[in-house]
N, C-alpha and C positions, 0 to 999 in steps of 0.2 A: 796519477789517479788510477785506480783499480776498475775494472768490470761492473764492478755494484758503487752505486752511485753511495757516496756518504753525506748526509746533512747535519750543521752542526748548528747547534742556537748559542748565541750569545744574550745572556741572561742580566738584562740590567737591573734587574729586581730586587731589593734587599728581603723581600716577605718570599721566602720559598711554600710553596701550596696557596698562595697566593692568586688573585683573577691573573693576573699577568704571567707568571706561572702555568698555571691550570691553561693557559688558552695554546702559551710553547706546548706543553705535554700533548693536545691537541692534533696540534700540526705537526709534531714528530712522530705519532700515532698514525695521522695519514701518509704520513713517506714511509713509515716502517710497513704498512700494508702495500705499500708497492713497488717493497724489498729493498727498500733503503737502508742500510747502515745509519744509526742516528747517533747524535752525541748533544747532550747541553752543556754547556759550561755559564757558570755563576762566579761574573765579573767579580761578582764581591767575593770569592775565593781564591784569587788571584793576584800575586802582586804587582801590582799594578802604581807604579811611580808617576807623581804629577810631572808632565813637560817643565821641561827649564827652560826652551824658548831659545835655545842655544845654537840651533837651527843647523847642527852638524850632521844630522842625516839629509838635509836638504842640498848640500854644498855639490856634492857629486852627480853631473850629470847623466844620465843613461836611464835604460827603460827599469833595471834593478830598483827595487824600494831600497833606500838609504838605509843605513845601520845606524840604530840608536846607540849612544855612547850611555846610556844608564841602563847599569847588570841588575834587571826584576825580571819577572818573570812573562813582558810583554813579546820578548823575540821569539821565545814556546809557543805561544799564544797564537802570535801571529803567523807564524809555519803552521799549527793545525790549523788554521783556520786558509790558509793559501792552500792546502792539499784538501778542501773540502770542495764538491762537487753544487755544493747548496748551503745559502747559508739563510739563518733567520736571526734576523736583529730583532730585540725586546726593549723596551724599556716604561715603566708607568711613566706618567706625567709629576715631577716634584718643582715647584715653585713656576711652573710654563713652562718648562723645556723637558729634557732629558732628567734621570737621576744623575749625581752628583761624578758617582761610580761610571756610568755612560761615558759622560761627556769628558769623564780623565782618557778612558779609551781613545776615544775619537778625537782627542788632541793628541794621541801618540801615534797617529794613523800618518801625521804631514809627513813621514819619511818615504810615500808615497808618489811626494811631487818633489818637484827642483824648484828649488828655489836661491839661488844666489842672492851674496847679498849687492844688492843696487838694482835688482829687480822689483819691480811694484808690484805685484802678488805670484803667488806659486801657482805651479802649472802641474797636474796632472802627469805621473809619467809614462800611463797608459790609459789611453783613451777608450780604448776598444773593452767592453762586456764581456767573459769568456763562460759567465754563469749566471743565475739568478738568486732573487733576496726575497723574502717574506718578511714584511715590517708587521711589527706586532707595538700596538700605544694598549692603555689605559690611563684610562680620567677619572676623577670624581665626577667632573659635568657630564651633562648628556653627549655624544659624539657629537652631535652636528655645535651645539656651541661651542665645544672646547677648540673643533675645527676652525672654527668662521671666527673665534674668539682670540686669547692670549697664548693660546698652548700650541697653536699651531708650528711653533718653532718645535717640538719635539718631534714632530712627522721628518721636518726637516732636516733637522742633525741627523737621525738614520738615514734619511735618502744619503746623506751626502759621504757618508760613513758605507755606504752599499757603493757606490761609485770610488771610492779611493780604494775599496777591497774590491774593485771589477768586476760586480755584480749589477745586471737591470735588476730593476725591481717587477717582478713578478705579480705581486698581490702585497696588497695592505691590508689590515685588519685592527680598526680600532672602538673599540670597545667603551663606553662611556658609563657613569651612575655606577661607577667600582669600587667605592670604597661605602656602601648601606651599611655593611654590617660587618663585623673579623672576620665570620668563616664563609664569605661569600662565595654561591657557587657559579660558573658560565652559566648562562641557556643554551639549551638545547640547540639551540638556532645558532648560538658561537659554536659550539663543538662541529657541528655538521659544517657548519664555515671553512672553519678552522683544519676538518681533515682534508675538503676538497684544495685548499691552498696545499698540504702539504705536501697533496698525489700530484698537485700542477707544478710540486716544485720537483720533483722526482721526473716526472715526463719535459723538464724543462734540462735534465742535467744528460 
């Protein structure tokens, strides 16, 4: 890692200039005012291969993340994103959880942990934090129901997607009532949100 802190957003978004969108641009707007190097990346432009469950980065133990044995474009992905200093997870809310695109991500994150087989769950193979995460949701419901409601699995999958990439999570940022209109824009009140998470993620790297 370099002098100048980098932050990169991983964009589960399929609506580019989208609320979810617009709130990234946001918060990489506040890290770039306090000389961050910024980068977004749009999962959906990436090739990104469903897990086969095959569990052959799992097999070898050591603090190294395992090597997937499927050649896309997820081992790129995952080096820029291991030499980034700050990272911000995105994704709307589609059916309660994550988008569909997300949550292919974060099933190719297990190479993370060991897991042999005759083991009863995978174990993390670094425990320890060495960075921090901005989790970024939208909902069509208002935030506090979509929280207290069925979508709260989407918080979730990112927390646990920031912990297998060794990141604490820093600031959350969710956003609710996103889908009124096509061109809908943030408030004011997200944007101003929105840059002070990005300067806390820059003061945090």
């Amino acid at each position: 890692m370099s002098d100048t802190p980098e932050i990169i957003a991983l964009v589960g978004s399929y609506r580019k200039g989208g609320m979810n969108d617009q709130i990234v641009d946001a918060i990489l707007a506040g890290a770039r005012e306090r000389g961050a190097r910024i980068r977004k990346i749009y999962l959906s432009d990436r090739e990104i291969s469903f897990c086969s469950n095959c569990r052959s980065c799992t097999q070898r133990e050591g603090r190294e993340r395992g090597i997937c044995v499927i050649d896309d474009g997820m081992e790129k992905l995952l080096q820029e994103a291991e030499h980034a200093n700050g990272l911000i997870l995105a994704s709307p809310v589609n059916a309660g959880t994550v988008t569909a695109v997300m949550k292919r991500f974060i099933e190719r994150l297990i190479g993370y942990t060991w897991w042999p087989w005759g083991a009863a769950a995978p174990k993390v193979r670094r425990a320890e934090r060495t960075r921090h995460a901005v989790l970024v949701v939208t909902s069509a419901a208002p935030s506090i129901m979509a929280r207290l409601g069925g979508s709260a699995k989407a918080l979730a999958e990112l927390k646990g997607a920031a912990r297998l990439l060794g990141a604490a999570v820093s600031g959350v940022l969710w956003v609710g009532l996103a889908a009124r209109s096509e061109h809908q824009q943030i408030s004011r009140r997200a944007v101003q949100k929105a840059h002070r998470l990005g300067a806390d993620l820059v003061g945090h790297s």
